[in-house]
C-alpha positions in Angstrom: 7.3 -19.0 32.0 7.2 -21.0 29.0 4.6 -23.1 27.1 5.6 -26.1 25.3 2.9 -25.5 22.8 4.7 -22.4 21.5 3.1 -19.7 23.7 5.9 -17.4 26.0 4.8 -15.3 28.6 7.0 -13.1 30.4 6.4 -11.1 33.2 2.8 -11.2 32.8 0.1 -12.7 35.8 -2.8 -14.4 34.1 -5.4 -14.7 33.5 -5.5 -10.8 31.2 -8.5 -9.8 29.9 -9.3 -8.1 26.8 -12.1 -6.1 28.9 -8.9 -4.3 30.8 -7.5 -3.2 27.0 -8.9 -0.5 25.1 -6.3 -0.9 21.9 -5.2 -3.1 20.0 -2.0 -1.9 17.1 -1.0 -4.6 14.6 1.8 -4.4 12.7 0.9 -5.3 9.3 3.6 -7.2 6.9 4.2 -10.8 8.3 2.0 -10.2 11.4 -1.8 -9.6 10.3 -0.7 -10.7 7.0 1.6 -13.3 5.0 4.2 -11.3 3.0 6.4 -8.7 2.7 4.6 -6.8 0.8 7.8 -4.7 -0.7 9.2 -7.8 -1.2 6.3 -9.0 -3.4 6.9 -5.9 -5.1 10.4 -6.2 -5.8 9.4 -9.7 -7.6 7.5 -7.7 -10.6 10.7 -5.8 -10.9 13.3 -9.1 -11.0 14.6 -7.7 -7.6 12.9 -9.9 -5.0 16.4 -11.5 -3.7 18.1 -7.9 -3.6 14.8 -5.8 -1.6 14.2 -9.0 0.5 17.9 -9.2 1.8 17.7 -5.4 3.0 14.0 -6.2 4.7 15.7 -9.5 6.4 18.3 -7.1 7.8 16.0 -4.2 8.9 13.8 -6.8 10.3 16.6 -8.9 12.1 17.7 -4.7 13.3 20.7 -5.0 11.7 19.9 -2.2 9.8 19.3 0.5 12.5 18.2 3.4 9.9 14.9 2.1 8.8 14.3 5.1 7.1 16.8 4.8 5.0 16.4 1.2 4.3 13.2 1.4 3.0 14.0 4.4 0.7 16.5 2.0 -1.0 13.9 -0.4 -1.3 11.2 1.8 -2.6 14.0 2.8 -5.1 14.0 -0.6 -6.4 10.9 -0.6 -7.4 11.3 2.0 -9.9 8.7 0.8 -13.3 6.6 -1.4 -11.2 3.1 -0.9 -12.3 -0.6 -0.3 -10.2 -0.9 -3.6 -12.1 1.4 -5.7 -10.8 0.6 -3.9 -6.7 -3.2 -5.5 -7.9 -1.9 -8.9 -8.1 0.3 -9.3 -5.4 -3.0 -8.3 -3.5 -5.5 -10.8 -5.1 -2.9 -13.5 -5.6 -0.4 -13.6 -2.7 -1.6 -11.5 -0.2 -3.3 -13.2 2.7 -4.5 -12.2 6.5 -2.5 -14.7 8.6 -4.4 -17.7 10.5 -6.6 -16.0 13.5 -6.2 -12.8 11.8 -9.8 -12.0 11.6 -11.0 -13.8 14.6 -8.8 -11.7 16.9 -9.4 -8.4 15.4 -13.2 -9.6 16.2 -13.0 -10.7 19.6 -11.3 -7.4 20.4 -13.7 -5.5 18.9 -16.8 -7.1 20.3 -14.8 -6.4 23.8 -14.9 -2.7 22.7 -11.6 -2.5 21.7 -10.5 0.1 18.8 -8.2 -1.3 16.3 -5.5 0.3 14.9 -3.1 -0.3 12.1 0.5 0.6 11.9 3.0 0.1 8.8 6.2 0.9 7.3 4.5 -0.5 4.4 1.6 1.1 2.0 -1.4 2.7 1.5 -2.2 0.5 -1.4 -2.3 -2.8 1.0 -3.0 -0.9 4.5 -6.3 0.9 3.0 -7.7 -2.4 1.8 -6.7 -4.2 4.5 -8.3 -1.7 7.0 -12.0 -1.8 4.6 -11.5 -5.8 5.2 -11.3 -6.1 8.8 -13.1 -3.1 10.1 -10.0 -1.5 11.2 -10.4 2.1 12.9 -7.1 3.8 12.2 -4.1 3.2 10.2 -0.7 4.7 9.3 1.3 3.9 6.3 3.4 5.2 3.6 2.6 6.5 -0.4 4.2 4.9 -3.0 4.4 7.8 -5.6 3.1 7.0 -9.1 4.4 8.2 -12.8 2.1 11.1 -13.4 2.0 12.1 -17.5 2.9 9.1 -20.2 4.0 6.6 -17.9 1.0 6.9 -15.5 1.1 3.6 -13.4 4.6 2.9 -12.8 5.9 4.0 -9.5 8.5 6.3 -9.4 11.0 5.1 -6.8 10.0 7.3 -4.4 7.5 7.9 -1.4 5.3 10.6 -1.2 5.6 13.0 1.9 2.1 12.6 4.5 0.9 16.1 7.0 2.3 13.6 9.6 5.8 13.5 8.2 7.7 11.2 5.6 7.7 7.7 6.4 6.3 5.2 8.9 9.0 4.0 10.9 9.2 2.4 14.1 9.6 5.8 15.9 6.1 7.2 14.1 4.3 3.4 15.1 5.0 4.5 18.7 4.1 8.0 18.4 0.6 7.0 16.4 0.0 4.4 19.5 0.5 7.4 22.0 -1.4 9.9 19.7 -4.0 7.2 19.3 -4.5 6.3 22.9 -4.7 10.1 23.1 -7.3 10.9 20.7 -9.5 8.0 23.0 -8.7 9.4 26.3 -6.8 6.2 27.6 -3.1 5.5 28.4 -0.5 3.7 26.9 -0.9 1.0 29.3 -4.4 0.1 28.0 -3.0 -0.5 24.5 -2.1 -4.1 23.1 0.9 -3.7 20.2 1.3 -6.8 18.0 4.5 -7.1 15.1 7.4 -9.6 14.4 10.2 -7.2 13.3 12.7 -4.4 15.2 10.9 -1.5 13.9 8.1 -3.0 16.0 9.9 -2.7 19.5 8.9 1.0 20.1 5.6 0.5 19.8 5.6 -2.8 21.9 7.6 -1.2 24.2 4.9 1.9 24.7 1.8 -0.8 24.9 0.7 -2.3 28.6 1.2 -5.4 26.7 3.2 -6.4 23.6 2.7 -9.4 22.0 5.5 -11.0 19.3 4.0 -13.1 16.5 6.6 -15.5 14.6 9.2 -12.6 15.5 12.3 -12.0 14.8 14.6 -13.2 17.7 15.3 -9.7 18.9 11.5 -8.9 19.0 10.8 -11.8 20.9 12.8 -12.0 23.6 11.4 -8.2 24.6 7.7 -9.4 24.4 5.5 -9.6 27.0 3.8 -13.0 24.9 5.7 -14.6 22.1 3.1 -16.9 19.6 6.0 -18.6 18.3 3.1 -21.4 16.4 -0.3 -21.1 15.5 -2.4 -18.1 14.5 -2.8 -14.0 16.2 -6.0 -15.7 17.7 -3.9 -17.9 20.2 -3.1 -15.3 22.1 -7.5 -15.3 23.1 -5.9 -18.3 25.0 -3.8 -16.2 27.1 -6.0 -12.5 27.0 -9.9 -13.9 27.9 -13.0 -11.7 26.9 
């Protein structure tokens, strides 16, 4: 069924109800925020164009090794300082429209909130003191210990949960997650745009694609294809 007004629902018999959730898993790069935040990164460094054409093509899932992907990226930023990560926070980082007035609704119907990423600590921890969030999952940049302390090294640190947050560890940190609370997978609401996103989405009891990637959205159980996260309160009431 489609909505002229830039809502898709597929498969889905309204109306849903927040109250029938107990999760909700956001995605966080150009779904509860504005950027890409590697991108943004990349842009200190003089290699926006070069990092964002490997994102665009990991996004799209034409690059099917995200791991790997992201390791070239991260490579990229080699010399970027702490400095520069602080101002892409304070000057282009931004939640999306309805970013905050979802996560609250679902909250105040007693929903945990969890936070998935194959992006950073740096933006994730913040992000998560922001909005409240409850649990989050995202990768260490490694930084220049000695003489050049504050310049990242080109590599990712290593986590107890393994090395990097790819779409396979979003899924399994939903499952674990839903674990930890005692409820199933089908009580979970998983939110992203890009193709490292579907296994998640694919796990939830209901996915939801935000300005996605064509891929992404033709899999999701709602498509917001216009408008802020908080348009989908006009499908999922309290």
């Amino acid at each position: 069924m489609s909505n002229p007004t830039g809502l898709t629902l597929r498969g889905v018999t309204l109306p849903l109800r927040l109250a029938d959730f107990k999760l909700i898993a956001f995605d966080m790069d150009s779904t509860l925020i504005n950027i890409e935040c590697v991108d943004e990164i990349a842009d200190a460094a003089g290699r926006k164009a070069e990092v964002a054409a490997i994102t665009e093509a990991a996004m799209r899932g034409e690059i099917t090794d995200y791991k790997d992907s992201l390791r070239r990226r991260v490579a990229l930023l080699r010399g970027v300082t702490v400095a520069h990560m602080e101002q892409v926070y304070t000057e282009r980082l931004q939640l999306n429209p309805g970013a905050e007035a979802l996560v609250t609704a679902c909250k105040a119907a007693g929903m945990k909130v969890l936070l998935v990423s194959g992006g950073f600590t740096f933006f994730t921890d913040r992000i998560r003191d922001r909005l409240g969030i409850d649990f989050t999952r995202s990768n260490v940049l490694e930084i220049e210990p000695g003489a050049n302390s504050g310049q990242l090294t080109g590599r990712m640190v290593d986590q107890p949960w393994g090395d990097i947050c790819d779409g396979a560890e979003k899924r399994k940190m939903l499952l674990e997650t839903c674990a930890q609370l005692g409820i199933s997978p089908s009580q979970a609401i998983a939110m992203g745009d890009g193709a490292n996103d579907l296994p998640m989405m694919g796990a939830a009891g209901l996915s939801v694609a935000y300005h996605a990637k064509p891929a992404v959205r033709e899999k999701a159980t709602v498509a917001i294809d216009s408008g802020g996260l908080d348009r989908l309160l006009e499908v999922a009431l309290p």
